[in-house]
Every structure is written in structure tokens, then in C-alpha cells.
C-alpha positions in Angstrom: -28.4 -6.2 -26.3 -28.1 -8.2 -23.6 -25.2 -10.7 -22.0 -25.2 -14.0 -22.3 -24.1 -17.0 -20.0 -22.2 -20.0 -21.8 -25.5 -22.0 -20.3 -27.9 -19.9 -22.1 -25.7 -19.8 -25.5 -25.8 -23.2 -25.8 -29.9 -23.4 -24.8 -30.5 -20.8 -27.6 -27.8 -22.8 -30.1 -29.9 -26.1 -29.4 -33.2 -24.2 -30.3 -31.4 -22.6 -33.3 -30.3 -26.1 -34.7 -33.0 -27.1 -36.6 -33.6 -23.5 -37.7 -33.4 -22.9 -41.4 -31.3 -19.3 -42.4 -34.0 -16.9 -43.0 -31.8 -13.8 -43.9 -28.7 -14.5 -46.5 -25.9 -12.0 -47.1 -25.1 -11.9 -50.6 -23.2 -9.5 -53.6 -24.8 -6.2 -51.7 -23.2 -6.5 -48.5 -25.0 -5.6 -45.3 -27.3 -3.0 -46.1 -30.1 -1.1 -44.5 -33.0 -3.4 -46.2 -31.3 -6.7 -44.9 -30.9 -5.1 -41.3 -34.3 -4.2 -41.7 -35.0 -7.9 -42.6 -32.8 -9.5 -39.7 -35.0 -6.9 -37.4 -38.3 -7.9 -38.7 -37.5 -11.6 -38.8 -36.3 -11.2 -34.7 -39.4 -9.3 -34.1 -41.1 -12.4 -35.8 -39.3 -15.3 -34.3 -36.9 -13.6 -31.7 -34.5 -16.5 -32.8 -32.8 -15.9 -36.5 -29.9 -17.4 -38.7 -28.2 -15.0 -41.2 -26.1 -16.9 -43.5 -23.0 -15.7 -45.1 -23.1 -16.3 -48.7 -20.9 -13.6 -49.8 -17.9 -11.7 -47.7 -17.5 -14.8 -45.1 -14.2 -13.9 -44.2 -15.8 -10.7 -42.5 -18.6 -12.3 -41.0 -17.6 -11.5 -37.2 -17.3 -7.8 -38.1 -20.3 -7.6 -40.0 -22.5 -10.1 -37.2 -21.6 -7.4 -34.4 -22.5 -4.1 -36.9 -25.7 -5.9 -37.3 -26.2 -6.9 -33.6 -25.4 -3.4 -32.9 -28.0 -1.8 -35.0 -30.7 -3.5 -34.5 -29.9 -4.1 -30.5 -29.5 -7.9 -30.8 -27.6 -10.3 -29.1 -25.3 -12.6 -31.1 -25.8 -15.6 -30.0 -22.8 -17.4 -32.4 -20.9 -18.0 -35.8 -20.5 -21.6 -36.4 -19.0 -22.1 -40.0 -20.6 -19.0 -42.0 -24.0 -18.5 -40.3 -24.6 -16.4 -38.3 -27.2 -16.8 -34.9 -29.3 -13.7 -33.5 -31.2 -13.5 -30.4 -33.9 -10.3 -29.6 -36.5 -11.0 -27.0 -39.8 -9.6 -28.8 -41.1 -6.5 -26.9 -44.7 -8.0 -26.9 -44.9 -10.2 -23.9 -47.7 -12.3 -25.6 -44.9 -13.1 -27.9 -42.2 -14.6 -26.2 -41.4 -17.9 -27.0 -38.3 -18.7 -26.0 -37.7 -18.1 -22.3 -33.5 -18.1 -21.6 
């Protein structure tokens, strides 16, 4: 996980804006399989949106257990989505320079 400037949050913000939620947290909670999904979505795109369909007024607890997990940086909540940030390990597939 890495630190963020307020510069940087708001470059990776702007890139997220036009970003559709790929993950959703409904009924089940966080679980493994949608950590696993956020993970695999990052490895993807190194810029996600989880949105909080379901317990929204734990959203900020359950954004930093998932950052945590998977080693992600949360970027921000605005309203109930959430905005993850994992630079992909494969140089070849690093989009988004910050």
C-alpha cells in the first residue's frame, strides 16, 4: 500500500470519474470471493470502484479491511463507492503513471 499526496488523489479521482463500479458489495458482506474480485479487477485495471450496495454505513471500515488485504491503496469514498488504486506488478502493464 502505498501513500498518497492530495495532488495524486485527486489525479487518480479524475481518472476514476468516468469509471463504471466493477465490484458491488451486496447481502454477503465482504467476503473472500469479492476480495478476490477487487484483487483481480486491480491486477486488470490497477484503477477500480467498489460500490456499496449493502452495509453503506460501514463502508470506511470495510474499504480499509479490503485495502489491507489485498495491499491496495484507497484512493477515496465519495457517497457509497468506494475507489482503489494497485500499481500492476507487470511493468508492461502500467497505465496509469501517479
Amino acid at each position: 500500500m502505498i501513500e498518497l499526496n492530495s495532488k495524486q488523489r485527486k489525479k487518480l479521482e479524475k481518472k476514476a470519474h468516468e469509471l463504471e463500479p466493477l465490484v458491488i458489495v451486496g447481502g454477503n458482506g465482504v467476503t473472500e470471493s469479492l476480495e478476490q474480485k477487487v484483487l483481480d479487477c486491480l491486477n486488470a485495471h490497477e484503477l477500480v470502484k467498489v460500490k456499496f450496495n449493502e452495509f453503506q454505513d460501514e463502508k470506511r471500515e470495510l474499504s480499509e479491511k479490503i485495502a489491507e488485504k489485498i495491499d491496495a491503496t484507497l484512493v477515496r469514498i465519495i457517497g457509497n463507492i468506494a475507489i482503489f488504486y494497485r500499481e500492476s506488478d507487470i511493468e508492461e502493464k502500467r497505465h496509469i503513471k501517479i
